[in-house]
Structure formats: C-alpha cells, structure tokens
C-alpha positions in Angstrom: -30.9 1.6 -9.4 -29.8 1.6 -12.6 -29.2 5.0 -15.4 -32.0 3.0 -17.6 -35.3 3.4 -14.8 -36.0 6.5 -15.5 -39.6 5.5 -14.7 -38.7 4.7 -10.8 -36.6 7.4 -10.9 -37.4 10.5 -12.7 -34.3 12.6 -11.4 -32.2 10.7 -13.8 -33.9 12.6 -16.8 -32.7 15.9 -15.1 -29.3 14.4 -13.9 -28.1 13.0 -17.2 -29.0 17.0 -19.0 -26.5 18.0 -16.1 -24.1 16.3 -16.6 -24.4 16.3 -20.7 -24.5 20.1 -20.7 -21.2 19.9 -17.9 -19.2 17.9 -20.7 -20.5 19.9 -23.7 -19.3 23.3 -21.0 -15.6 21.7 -20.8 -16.2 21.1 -17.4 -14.3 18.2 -15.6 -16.6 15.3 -15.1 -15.6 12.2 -12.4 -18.1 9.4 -11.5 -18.2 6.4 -10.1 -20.6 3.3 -10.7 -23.9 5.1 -10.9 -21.8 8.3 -12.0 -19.9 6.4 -14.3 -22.8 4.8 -16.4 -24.4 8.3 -16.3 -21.6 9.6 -18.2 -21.3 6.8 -20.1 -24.8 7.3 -21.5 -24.8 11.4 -21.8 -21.4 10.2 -23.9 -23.6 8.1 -26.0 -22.7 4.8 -24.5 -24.8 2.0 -24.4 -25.4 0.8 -20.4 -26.1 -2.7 -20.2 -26.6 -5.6 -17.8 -22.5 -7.4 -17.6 -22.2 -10.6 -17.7 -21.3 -10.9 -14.0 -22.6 -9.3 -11.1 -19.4 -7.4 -9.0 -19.9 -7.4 -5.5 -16.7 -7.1 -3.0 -12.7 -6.7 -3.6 -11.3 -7.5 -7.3 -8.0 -6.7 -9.2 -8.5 -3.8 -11.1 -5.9 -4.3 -14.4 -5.0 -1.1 -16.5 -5.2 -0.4 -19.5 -1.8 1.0 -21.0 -3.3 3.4 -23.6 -5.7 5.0 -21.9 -3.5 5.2 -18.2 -2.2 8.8 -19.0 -2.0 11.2 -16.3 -3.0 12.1 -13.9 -5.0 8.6 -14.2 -1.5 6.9 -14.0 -1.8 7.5 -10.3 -4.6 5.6 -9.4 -4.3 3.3 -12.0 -0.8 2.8 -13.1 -0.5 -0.5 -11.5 -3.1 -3.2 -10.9 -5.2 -2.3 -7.8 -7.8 -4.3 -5.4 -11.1 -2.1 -6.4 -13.9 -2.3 -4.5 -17.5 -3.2 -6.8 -21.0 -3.1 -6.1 -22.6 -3.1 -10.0 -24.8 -5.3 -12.5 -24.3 -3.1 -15.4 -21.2 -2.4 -17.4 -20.7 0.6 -20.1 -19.7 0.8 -23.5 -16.9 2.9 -24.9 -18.0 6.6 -25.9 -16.7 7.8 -29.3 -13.5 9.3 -28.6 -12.9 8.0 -25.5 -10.1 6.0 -24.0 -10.6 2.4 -22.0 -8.3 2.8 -18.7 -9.1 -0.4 -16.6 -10.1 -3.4 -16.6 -10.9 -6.5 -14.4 -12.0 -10.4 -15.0 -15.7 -9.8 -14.0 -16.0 -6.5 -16.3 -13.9 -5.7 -19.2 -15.1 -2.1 -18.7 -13.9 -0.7 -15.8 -13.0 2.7 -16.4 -12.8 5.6 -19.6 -11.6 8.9 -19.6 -12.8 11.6 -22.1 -10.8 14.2 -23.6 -8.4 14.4 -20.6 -10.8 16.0 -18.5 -13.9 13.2 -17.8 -13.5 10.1 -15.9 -16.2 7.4 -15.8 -15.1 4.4 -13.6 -17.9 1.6 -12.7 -15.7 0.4 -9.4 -15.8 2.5 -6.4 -12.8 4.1 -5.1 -14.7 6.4 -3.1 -15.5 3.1 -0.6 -14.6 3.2 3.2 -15.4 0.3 5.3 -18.9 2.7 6.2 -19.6 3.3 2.7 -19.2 -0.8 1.9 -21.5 -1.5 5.6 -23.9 0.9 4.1 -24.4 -0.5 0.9 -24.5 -4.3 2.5 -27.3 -3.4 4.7 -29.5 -1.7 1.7 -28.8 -4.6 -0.6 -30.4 -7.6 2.3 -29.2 -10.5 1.0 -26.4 -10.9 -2.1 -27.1 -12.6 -4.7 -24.9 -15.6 -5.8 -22.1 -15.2 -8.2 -18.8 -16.4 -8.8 -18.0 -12.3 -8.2 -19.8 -12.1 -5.4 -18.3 -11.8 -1.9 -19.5 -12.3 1.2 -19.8 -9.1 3.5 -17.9 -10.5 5.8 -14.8 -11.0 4.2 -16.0 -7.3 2.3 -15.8 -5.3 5.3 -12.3 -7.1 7.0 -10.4 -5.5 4.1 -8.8 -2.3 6.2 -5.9 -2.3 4.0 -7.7 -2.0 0.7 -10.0 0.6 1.3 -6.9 2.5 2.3 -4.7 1.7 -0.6 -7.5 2.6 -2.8 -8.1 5.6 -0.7 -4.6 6.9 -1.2 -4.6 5.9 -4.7 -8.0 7.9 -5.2 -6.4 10.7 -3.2 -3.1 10.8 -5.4 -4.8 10.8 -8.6 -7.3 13.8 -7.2 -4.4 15.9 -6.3 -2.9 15.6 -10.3 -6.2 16.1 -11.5 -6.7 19.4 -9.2 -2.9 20.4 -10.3 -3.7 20.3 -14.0 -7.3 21.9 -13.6 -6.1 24.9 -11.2 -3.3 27.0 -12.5 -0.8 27.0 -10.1 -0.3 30.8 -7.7 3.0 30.9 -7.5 
C-alpha cells in the first residue's frame, strides 16, 4: 500500500492525525517504509513514486549532517539495508537528510532530534523478508530488484542491521528516559 490510497485504505486518514498530533505532542516518532512516508507526509512532505523500485539488500550511505546521535549508531558508517518500497519522501521543513543509497536519494530524516522517518527496513529478519516475498507473488523487474533467493541467504545482514537497529534504539531510549541512578 501506499500513504496516498486513502480510498483502499481508510485507516490511513486516522493513522496520519496520530501520528501528526504525536509530533505536534513532542512525542518521539520512529517509522519505517510505510511509517516513514507517513511521517514524511503528517511533516508536510510530498510522497511520491522513486525512480526505482527497491526490493532486497543495498548499501545504505550516510549523510554527515544529519548522522548526529544517537542516529550515528545505526548509521555512522555505510550499512547493507534491507528495501521493499516504490515510493520515496521529500525533505520536511526543518528536517535533516541522514541516509542515502543509489536507488533512493532519500533514505532516512530525522526531525528535531526526536522523529526518525527511514524508507529501508531495519526492523527485517529473514521471517519478516519470507513474509513480505510471499505477499508480493512475483517481483517485478528492476535493476534494484533482487531475487528472493539471494534476499533470504543474507544471515549476516539481517543481523548486522539488527544490531545496528538495536544500538541506535538503546541511545535513543538513553536520551528519552532520564537516567535512575
């Protein structure tokens, strides 16, 4: 699906007033993909069709002004992310690009320090990636398409990008929750 078929989908009306009224409440805001364009759009971002379909494993590149932390630990070097998208999303006012790869100049944004919008998935296990291969049927062609085959025999990527995902989670959670001792 995508954040613009609201007519297919009416629960996207509802779930982009959420999240807009989250961000407005100074809440902290993560997505990914789907989540990410939603942001993108309660931002005021235009979502669009990219160029190129991402489907599979590609170099994520950082962006050096926007990789501050706790962003620097997920994305302070390049990283394999894993991609399942048609769409891209615009920069919001105020926001900051953080990553980048060759199929999608926009990658990743984060907002004020507190909302992260990233259009790879670094949530993806091998489960997650079987999952979304047996909803999609048959890929489409694309030079940034992948076949699920080589997708899935990828062990060590998901769990780099796990960890990474992991790391950058725990520096978020250390500068949202003050600390007890």
């Amino acid at each position: 699906m995508n954040i613009y078929e609201e007519g297919a989908y009416p629960w996207l009306v509802e779930e982009k007033r959420f999240i807009r009224q989250a961000i407005e409440a100074g809440k902290v805001v993560l997505g990914f993909c789907l989540g990410g364009q939603l942001i993108a759009d309660a931002l005021g971002a235009r979502v669009a069709r990219n160029p190129e379909t991402e489907i599979g494993w590609f170099e994520l590149q950082p962006v050096a002004s926007g990789v501050t932390p706790p962003l620097d630990r997920m994305l302070g070097r390049p990283l394999m992310g894993f991609h399942w998208h048609g769409d891209r999303f615009d920069l919001p006012e105020g926001a900051r690009f953080c990553a980048r790869s060759e199929a999608c100049a926009h990658q990743g944004f984060s907002y004020e320090g507190r909302v992260y919008a990233f259009q790879f998935h670094a949530e993806a296990t091998p489960e997650v990636a079987a999952g979304f291969i047996a909803a999609e049927g048959e890929l489409p062609d694309g030079a940034f398409v992948q076949r699920p085959e080589s997708m899935l025999t990828q062990l060590h990527w998901f769990k780099e990008l796990n960890r990474r995902l992991f790391d950058y989670l725990d520096g978020l959670l250390a500068n949202v929750v003050p600390s007890s001792r």
